[in-house]
DRENDO-1510 file (C-alpha; in Angstrom, 1 decimal, always signed):
<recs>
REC; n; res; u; v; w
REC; 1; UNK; +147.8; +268.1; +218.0 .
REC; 2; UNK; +145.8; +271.2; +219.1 .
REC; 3; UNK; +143.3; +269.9; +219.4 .
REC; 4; UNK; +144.7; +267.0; +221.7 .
REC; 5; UNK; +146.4; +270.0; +223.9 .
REC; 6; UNK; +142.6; +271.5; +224.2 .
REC; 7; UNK; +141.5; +268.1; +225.4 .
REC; 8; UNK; +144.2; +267.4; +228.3 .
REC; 9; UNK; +143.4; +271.0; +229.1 .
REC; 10; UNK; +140.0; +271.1; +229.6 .
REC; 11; UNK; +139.5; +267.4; +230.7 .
REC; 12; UNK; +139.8; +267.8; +234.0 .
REC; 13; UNK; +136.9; +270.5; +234.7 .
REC; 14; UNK; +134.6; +268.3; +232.0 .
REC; 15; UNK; +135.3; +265.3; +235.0 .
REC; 16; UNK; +135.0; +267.5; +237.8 .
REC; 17; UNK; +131.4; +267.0; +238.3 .
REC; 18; UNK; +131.2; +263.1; +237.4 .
REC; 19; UNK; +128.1; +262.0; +239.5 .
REC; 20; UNK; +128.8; +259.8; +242.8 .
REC; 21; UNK; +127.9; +256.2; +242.2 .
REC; 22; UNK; +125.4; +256.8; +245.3 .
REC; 23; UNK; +123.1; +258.8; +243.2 .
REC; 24; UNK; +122.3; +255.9; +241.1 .
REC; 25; UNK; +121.3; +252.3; +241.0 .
REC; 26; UNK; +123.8; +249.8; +242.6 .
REC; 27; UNK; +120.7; +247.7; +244.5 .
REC; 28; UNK; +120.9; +244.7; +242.4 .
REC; 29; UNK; +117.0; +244.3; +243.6 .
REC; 30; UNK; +115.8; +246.9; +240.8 .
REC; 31; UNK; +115.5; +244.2; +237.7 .
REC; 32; UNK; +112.6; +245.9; +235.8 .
REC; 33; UNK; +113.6; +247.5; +232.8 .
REC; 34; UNK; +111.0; +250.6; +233.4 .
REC; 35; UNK; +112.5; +251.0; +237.3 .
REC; 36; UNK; +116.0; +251.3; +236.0 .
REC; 37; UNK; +115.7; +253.5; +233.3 .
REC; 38; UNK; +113.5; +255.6; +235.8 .
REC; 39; UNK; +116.3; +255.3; +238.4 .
REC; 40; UNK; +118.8; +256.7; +235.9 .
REC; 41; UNK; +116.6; +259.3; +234.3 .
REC; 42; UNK; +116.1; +260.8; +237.7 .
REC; 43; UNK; +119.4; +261.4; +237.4 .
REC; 44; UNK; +119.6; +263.7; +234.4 .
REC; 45; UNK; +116.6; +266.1; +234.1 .
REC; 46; UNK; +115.0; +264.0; +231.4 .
REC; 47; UNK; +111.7; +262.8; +232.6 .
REC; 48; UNK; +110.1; +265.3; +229.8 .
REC; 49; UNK; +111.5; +262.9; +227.6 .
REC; 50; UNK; +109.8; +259.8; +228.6 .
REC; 51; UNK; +112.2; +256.4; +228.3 .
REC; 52; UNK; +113.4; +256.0; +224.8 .
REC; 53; UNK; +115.2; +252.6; +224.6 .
REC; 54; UNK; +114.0; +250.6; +221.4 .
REC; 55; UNK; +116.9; +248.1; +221.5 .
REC; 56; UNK; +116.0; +247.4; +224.8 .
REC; 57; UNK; +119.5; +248.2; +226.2 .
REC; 58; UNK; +118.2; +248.5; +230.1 .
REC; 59; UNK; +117.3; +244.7; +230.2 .
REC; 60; UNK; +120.6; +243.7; +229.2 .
REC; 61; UNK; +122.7; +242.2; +231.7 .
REC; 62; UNK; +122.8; +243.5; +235.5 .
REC; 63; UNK; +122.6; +246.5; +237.4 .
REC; 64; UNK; +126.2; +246.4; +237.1 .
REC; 65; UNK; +126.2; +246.3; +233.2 .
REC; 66; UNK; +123.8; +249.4; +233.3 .
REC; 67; UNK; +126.3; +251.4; +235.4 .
REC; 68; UNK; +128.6; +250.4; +233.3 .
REC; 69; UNK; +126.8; +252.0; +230.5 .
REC; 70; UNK; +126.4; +254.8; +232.6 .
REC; 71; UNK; +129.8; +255.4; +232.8 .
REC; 72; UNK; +130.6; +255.1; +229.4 .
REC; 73; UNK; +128.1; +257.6; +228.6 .
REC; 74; UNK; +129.5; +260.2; +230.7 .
REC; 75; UNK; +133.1; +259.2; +229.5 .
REC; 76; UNK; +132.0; +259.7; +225.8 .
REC; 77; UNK; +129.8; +262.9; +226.7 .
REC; 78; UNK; +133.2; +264.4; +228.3 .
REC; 79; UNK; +135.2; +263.4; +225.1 .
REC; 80; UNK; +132.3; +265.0; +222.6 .
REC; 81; UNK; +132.2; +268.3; +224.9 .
REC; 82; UNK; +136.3; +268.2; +223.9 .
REC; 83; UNK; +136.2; +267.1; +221.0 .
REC; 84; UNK; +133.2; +269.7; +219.4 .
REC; 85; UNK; +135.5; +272.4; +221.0 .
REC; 86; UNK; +138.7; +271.5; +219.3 .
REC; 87; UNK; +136.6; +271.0; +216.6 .
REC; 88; UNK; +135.5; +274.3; +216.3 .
REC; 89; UNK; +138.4; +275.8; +217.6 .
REC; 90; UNK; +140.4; +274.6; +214.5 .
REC; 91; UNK; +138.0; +275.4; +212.1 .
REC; 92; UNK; +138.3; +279.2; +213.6 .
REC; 93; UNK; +141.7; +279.5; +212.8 .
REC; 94; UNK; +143.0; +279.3; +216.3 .
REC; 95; UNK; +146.3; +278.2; +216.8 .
REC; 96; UNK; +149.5; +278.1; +219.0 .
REC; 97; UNK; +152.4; +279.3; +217.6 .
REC; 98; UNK; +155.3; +277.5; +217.1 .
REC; 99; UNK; +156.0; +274.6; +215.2 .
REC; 100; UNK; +154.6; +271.3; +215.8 .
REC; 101; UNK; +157.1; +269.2; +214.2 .
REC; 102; UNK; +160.7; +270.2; +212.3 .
REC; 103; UNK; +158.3; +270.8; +208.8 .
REC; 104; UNK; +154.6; +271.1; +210.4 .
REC; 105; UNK; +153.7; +274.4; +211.4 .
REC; 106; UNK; +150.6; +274.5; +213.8 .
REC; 107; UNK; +149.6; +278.0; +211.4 .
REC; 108; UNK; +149.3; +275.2; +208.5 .
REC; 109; UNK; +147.6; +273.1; +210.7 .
REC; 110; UNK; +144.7; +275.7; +211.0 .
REC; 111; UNK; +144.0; +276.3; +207.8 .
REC; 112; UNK; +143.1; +272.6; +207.0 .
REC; 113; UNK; +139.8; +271.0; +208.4 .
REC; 114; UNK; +140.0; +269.7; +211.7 .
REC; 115; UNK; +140.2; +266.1; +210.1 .
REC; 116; UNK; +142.6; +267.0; +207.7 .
REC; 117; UNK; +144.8; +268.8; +210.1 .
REC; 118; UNK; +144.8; +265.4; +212.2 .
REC; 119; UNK; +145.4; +263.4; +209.6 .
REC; 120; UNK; +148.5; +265.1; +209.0 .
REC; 121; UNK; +149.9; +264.8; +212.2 .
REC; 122; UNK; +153.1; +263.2; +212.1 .
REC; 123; UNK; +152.7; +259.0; +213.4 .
REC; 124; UNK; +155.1; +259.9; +216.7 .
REC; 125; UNK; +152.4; +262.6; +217.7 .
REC; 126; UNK; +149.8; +260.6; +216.9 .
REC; 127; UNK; +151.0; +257.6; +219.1 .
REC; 128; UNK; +152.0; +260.0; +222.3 .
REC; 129; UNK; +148.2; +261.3; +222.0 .
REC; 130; UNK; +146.3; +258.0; +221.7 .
REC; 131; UNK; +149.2; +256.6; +224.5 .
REC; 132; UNK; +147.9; +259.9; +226.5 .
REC; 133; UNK; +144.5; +258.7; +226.2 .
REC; 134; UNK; +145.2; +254.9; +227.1 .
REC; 135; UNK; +146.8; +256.4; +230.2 .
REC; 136; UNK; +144.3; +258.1; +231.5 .
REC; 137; UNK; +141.9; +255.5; +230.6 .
REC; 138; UNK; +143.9; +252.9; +233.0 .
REC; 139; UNK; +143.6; +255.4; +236.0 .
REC; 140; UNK; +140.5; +255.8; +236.2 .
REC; 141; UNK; +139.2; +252.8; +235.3 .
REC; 142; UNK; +141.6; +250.5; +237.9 .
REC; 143; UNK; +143.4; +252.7; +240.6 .
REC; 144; UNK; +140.6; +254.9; +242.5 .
REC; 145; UNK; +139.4; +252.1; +244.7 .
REC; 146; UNK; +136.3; +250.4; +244.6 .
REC; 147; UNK; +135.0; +250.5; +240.9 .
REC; 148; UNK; +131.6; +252.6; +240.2 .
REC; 149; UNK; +130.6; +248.7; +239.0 .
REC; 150; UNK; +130.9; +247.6; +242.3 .
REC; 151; UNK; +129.0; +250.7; +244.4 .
REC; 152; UNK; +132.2; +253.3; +243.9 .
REC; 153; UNK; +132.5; +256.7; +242.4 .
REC; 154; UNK; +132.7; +256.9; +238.6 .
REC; 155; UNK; +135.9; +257.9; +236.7 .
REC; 156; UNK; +136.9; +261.1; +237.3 .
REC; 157; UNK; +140.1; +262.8; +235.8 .
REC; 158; UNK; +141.6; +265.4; +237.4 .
REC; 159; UNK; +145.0; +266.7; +238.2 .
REC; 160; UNK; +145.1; +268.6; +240.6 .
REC; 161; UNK; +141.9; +266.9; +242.5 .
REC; 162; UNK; +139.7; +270.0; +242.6 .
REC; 163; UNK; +138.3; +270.5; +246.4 .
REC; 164; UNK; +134.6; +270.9; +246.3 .
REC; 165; UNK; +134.1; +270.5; +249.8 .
REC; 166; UNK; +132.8; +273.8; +250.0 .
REC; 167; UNK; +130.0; +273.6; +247.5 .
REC; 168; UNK; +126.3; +272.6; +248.1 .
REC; 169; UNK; +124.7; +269.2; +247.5 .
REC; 170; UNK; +121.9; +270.7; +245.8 .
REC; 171; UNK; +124.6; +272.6; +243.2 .
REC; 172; UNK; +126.9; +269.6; +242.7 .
REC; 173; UNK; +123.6; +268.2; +241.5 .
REC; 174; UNK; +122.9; +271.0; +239.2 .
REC; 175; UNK; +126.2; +271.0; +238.0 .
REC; 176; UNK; +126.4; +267.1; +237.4 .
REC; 177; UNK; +123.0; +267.2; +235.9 .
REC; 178; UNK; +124.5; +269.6; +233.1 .
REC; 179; UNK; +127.9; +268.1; +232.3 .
REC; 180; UNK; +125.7; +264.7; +231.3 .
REC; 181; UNK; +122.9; +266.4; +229.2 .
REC; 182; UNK; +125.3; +268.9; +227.4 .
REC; 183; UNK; +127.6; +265.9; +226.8 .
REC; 184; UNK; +125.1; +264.1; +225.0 .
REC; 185; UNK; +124.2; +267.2; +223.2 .
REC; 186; UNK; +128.2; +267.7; +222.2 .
REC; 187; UNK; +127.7; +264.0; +221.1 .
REC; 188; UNK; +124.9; +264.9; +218.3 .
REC; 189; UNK; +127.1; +267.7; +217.6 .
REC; 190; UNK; +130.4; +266.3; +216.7 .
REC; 191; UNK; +128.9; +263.5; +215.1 .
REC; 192; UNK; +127.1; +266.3; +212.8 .
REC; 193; UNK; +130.3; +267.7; +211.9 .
REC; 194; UNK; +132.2; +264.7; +211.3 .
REC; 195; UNK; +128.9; +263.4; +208.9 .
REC; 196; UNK; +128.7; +266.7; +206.8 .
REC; 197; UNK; +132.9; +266.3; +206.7 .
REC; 198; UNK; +132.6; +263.1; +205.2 .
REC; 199; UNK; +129.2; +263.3; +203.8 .
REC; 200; UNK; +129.0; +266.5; +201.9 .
REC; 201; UNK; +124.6; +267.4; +202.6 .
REC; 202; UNK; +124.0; +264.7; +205.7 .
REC; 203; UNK; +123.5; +267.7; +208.1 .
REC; 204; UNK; +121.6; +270.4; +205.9 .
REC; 205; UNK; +122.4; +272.8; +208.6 .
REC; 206; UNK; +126.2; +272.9; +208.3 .
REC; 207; UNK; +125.9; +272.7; +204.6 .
REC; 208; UNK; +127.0; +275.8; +203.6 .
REC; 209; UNK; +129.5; +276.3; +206.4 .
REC; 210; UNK; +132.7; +275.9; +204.7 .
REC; 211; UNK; +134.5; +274.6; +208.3 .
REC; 212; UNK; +132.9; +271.4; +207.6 .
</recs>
């Protein structure tokens, strides 16, 4: 549950700085796989990287289907960037006060692993956080006008809208560019610590960390 409150917290400045649709492809004339993987690259600071697709993901479908993919990668980077800090927020011992439920105590919560401490939330929490989540994914998937698919904006989340009207192009870039290469970044991470959770060794590096 605490970590659920430090995701509705901080999800609206993680979607804050979701890229506009314009800065990538929507021209349905870009077909080549090496074009659109360029086109989206250009986007995120990665040309050191070169174009790493060995399953061949860019030729699938249409432009569309890549933006779609696009979008889902900045929706799952958002969630890791959450998720990694809840994660380690737990495992530090931080916790509201309070109780959580009439025999949960969000104290007892934090001295279990993050997984564990989830896993005994009660059912009714569970269901109002994934509910939460199915919310949020309806709004900003159907009810901001034209879909990113279709040449819109991609999904943004935030409550109060945050006015950036006074903030440079050139640092709105900067700024979008960072929120989609530290959210794949937070991806590897959580991933790591959910592997050495389950996996006792997988990630060599957490081994001896007993948070994980």
């Amino acid at each position: 549950m605490k970590t659920a409150a430090i995701c509705l917290s901080l999800v609206g400045a993680a979607a804050a700085f979701a890229p506009a649709a314009t800065k990538v492809c929507v021209c349905r004339t870009i077909s080549s796989k090496i074009n659109r993987c360029e086109k989206l690259a250009s986007n995120s600071n990665m040309h050191f990287a070169g174009i790493f697709d060995p399953l061949n993901l860019a030729t699938l479908g249409s432009d569309e289907t890549l933006l779609w993919m696009r979008a889902a990668e900045l929706k799952h980077g958002r969630c890791a960037m959450v998720a990694t800090v809840g994660y380690l927020t737990n495992a530090a011992g931080v916790h509201f006060p309070g109780q959580l439920s009439s025999d949960i105590s969000f104290e007892s919560l934090s001295t279990m692993s993050p997984p564990d401490a989830w896993a005994a939330v009660p059912t009714a929490g569970k269901a109002q956080i994934l509910f939460t989540i199915f919310i949020a994914e309806l709004a900003s998937e159907g009810y901001q006008g034209t879909h990113y698919m279709k040449g819109g904006e991609y999904p943004t989340m935030v409550f109060p809208k945050i006015d950036f009207s006074g903030v440079s192009e050139a640092t709105l870039a900067r700024k979008r560019t960072s929120e989609l290469n530290n959210g794949r970044l937070a991806q590897i991470a959580i991933l790591s610590f959910i592997s050495e959770h389950y996996i006792p060794g997988s990630v060599p590096a957490l081994t001896a960390n007993s948070a994980f």
